[in-house]
Backbone as XML, in Angstrom:
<?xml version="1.0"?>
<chain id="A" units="angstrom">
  <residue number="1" name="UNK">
    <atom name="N" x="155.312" y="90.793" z="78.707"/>
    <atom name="CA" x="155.080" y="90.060" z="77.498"/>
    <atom name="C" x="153.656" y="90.273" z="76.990"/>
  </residue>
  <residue number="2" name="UNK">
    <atom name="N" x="152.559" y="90.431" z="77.759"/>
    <atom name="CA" x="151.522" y="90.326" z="77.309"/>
    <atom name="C" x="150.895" y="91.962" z="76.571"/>
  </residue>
  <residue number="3" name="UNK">
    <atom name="N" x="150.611" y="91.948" z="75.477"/>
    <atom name="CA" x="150.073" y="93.264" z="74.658"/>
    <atom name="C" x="151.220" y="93.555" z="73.797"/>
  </residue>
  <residue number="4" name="UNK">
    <atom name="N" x="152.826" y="92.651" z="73.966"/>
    <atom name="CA" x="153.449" y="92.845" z="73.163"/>
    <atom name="C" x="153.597" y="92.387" z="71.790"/>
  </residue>
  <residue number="5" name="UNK">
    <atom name="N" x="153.856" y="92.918" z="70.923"/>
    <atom name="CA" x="153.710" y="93.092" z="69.420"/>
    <atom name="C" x="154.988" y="91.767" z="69.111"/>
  </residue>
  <residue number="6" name="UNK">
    <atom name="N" x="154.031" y="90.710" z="68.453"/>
    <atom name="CA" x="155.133" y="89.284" z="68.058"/>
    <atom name="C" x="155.968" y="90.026" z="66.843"/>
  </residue>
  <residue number="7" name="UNK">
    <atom name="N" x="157.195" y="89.314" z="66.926"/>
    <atom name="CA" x="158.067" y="89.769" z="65.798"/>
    <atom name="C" x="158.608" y="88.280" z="65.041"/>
  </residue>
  <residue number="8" name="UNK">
    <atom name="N" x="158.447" y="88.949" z="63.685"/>
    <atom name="CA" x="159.008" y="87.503" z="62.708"/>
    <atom name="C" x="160.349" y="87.774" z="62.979"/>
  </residue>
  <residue number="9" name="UNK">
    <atom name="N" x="161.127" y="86.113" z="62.925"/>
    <atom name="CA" x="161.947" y="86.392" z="63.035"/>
    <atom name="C" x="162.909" y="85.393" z="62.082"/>
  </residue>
  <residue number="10" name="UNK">
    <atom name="N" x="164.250" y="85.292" z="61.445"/>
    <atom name="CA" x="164.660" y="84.272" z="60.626"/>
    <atom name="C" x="166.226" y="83.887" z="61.505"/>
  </residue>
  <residue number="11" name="UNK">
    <atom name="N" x="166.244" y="82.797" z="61.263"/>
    <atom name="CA" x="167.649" y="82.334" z="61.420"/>
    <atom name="C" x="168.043" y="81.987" z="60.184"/>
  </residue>
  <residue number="12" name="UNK">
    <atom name="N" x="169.584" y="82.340" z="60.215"/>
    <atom name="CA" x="170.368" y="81.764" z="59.006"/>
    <atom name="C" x="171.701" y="80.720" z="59.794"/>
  </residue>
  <residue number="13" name="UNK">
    <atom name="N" x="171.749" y="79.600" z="59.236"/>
    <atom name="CA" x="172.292" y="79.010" z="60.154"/>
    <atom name="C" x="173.511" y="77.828" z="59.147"/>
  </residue>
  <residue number="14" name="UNK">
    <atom name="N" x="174.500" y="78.036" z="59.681"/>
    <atom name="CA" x="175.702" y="77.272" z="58.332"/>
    <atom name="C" x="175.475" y="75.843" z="58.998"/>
  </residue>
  <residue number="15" name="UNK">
    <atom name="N" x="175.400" y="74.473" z="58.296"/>
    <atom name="CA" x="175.658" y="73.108" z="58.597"/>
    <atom name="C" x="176.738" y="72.577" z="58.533"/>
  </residue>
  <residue number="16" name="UNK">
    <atom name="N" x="177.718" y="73.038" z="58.667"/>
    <atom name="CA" x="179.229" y="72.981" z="58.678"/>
    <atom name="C" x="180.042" y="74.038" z="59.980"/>
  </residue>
  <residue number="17" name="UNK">
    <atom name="N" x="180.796" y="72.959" z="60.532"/>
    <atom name="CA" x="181.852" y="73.673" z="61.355"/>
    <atom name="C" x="182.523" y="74.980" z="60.504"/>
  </residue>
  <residue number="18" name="UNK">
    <atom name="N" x="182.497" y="76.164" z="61.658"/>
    <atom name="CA" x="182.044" y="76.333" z="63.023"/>
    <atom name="C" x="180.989" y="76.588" z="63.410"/>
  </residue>
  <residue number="19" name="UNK">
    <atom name="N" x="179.796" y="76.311" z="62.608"/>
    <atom name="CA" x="178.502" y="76.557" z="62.724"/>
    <atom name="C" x="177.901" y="77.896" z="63.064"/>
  </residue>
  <residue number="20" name="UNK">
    <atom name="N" x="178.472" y="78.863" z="62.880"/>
    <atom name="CA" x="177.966" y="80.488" z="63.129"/>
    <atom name="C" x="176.442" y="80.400" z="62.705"/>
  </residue>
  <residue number="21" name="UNK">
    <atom name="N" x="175.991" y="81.532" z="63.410"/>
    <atom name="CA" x="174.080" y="81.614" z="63.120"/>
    <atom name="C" x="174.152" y="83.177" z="63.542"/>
  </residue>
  <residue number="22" name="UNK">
    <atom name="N" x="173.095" y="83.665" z="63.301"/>
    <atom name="CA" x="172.902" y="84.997" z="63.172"/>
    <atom name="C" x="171.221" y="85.102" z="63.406"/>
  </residue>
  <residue number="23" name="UNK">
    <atom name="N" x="170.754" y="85.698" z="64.103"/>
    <atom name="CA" x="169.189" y="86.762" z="63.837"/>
    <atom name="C" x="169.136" y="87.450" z="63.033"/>
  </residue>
  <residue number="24" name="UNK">
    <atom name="N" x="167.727" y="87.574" z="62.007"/>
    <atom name="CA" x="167.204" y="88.900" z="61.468"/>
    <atom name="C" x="166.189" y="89.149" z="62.288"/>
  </residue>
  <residue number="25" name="UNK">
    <atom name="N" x="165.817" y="90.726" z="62.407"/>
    <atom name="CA" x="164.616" y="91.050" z="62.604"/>
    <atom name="C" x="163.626" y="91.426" z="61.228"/>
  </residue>
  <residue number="26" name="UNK">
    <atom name="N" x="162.598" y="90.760" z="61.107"/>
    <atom name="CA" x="161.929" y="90.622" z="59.691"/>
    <atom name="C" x="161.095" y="91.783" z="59.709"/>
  </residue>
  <residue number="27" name="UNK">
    <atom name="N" x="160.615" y="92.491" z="61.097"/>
    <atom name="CA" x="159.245" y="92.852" z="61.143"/>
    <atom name="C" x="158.717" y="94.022" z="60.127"/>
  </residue>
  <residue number="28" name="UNK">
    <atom name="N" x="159.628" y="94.387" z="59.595"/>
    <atom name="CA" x="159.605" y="95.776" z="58.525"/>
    <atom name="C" x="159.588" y="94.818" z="57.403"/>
  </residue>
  <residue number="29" name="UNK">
    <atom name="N" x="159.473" y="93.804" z="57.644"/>
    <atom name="CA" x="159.097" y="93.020" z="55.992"/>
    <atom name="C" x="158.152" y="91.836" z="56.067"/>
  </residue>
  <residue number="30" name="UNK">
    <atom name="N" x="157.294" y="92.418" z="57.139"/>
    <atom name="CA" x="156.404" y="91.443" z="57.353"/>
    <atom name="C" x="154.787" y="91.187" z="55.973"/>
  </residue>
  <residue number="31" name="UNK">
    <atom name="N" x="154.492" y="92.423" z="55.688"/>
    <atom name="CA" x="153.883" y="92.324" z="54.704"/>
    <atom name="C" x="154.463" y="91.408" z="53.106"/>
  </residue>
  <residue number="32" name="UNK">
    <atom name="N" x="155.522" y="91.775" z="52.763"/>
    <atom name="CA" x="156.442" y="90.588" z="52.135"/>
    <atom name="C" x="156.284" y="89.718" z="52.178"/>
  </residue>
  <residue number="33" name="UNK">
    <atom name="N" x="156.361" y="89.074" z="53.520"/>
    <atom name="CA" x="156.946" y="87.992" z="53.946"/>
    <atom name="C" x="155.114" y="87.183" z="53.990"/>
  </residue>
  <residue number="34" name="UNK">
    <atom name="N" x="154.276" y="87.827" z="54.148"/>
    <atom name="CA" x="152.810" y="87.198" z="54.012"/>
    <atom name="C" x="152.742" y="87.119" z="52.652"/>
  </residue>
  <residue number="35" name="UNK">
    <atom name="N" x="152.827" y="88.123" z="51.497"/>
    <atom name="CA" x="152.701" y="87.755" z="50.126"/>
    <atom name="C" x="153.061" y="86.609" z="49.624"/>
  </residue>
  <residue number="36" name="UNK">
    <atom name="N" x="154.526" y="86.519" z="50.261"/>
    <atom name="CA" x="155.044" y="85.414" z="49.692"/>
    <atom name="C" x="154.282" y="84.277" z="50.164"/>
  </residue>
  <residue number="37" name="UNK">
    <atom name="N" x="154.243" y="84.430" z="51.220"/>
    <atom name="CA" x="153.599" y="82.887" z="51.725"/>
    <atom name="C" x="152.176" y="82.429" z="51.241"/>
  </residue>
  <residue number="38" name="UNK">
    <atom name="N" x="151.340" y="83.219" z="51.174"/>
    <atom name="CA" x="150.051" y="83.080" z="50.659"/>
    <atom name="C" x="149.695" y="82.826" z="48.742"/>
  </residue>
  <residue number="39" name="UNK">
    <atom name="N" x="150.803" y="83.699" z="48.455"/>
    <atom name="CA" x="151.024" y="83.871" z="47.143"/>
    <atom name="C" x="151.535" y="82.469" z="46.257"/>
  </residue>
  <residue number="40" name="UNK">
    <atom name="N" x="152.783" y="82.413" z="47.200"/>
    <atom name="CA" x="153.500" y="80.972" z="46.490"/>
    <atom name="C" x="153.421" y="80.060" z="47.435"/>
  </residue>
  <residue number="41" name="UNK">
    <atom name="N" x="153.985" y="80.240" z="48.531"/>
    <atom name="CA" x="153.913" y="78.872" z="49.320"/>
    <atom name="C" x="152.638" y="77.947" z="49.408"/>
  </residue>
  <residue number="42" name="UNK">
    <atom name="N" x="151.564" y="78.520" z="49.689"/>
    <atom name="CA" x="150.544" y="78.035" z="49.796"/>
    <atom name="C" x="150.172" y="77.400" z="48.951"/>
  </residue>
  <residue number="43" name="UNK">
    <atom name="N" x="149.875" y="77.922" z="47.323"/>
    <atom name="CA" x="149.499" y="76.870" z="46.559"/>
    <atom name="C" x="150.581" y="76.298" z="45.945"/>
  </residue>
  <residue number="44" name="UNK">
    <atom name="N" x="151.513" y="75.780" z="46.426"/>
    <atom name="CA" x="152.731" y="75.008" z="46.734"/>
    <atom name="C" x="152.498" y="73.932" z="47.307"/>
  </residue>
  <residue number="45" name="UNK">
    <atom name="N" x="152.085" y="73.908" z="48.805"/>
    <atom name="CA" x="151.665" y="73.221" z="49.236"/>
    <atom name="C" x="150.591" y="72.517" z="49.230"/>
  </residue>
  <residue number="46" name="UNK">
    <atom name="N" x="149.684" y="73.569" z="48.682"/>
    <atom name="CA" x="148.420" y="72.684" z="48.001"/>
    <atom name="C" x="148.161" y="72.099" z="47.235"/>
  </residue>
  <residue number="47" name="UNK">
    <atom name="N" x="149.638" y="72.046" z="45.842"/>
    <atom name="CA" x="150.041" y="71.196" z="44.819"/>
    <atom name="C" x="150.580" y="69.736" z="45.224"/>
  </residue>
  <residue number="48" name="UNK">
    <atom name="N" x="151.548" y="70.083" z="46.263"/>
    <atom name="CA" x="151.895" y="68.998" z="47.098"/>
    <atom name="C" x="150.941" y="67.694" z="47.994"/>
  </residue>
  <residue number="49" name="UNK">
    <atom name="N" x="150.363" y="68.295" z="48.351"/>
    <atom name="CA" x="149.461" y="67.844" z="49.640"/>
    <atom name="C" x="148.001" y="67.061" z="48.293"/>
  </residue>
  <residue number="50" name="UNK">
    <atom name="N" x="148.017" y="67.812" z="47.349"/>
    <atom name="CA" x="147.047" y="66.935" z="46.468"/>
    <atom name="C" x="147.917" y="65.726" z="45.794"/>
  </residue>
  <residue number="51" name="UNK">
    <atom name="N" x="148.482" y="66.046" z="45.356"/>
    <atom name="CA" x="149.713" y="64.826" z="44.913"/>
    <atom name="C" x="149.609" y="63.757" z="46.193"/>
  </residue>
  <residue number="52" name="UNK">
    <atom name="N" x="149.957" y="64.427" z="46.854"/>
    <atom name="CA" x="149.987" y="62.897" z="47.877"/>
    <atom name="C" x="149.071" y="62.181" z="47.950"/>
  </residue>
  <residue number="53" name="UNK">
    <atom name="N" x="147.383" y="63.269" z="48.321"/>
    <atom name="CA" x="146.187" y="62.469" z="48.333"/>
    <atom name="C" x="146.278" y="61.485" z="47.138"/>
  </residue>
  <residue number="54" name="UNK">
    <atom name="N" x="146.376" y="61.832" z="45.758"/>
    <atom name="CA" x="146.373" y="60.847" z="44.845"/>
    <atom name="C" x="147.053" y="59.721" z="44.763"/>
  </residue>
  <residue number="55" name="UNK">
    <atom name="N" x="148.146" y="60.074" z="45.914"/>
    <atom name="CA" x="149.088" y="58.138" z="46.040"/>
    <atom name="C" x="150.217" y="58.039" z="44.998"/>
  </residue>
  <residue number="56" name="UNK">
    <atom name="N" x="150.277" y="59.778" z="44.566"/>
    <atom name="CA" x="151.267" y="60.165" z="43.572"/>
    <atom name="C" x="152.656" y="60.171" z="44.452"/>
  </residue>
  <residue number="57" name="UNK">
    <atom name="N" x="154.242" y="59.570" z="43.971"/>
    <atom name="CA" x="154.964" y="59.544" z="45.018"/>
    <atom name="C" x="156.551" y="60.572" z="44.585"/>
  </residue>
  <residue number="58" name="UNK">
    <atom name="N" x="155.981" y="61.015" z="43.543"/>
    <atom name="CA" x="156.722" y="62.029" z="42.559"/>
    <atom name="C" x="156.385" y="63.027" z="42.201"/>
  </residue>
  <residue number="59" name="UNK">
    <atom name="N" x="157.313" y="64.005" z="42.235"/>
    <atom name="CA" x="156.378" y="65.146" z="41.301"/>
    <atom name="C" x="156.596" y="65.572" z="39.917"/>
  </residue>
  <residue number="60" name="UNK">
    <atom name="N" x="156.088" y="66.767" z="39.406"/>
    <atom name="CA" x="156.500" y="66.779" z="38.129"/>
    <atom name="C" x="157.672" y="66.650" z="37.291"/>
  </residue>
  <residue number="61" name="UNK">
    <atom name="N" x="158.571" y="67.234" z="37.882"/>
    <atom name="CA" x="159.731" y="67.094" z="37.789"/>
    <atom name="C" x="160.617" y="65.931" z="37.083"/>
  </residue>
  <residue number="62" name="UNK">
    <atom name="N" x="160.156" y="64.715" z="38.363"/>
    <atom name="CA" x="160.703" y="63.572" z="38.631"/>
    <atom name="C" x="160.184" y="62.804" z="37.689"/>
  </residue>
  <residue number="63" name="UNK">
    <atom name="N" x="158.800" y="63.053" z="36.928"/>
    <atom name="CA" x="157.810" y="62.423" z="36.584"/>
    <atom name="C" x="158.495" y="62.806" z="34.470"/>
  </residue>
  <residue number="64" name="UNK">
    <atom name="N" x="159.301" y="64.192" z="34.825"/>
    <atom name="CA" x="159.392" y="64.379" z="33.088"/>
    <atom name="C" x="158.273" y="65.456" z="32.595"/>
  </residue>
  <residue number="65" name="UNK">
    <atom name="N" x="157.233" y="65.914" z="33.813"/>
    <atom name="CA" x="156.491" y="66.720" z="32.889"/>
    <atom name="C" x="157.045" y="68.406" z="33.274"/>
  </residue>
</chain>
């Protein structure tokens, strides 16, 4: 294990009987898979996470804007 190369990995997983799940291996889309996250998720969450600080309990959406 040790010097070995971590691999992203995704589950897809049904919430309904019979519950089948499956592995991807991501690692050939790992650069992707950082864009996205840094790109959108992040200041996603940083939209989020300020909303809360403000004691805001909605978001835009919910709010009509």
């Amino acid at each position: 294990m040790a010097g070995e190369a971590l691999k992203e990995i995704y589950v897809v997983a049904r919430l309904a009987e019979p519950y089948p799940w499956t592995w991807f291996d991501l690692t050939d889309r790992a650069d992707e898979l950082d864009a996205i996250w840094y790109d959108e998720l992040i200041p996603e969450i940083r939209t989020i996470a300020e909303s809360l600080a403000r004691g805001e309990r909605y978001g835009l959406e919910e709010r009509g804007l």
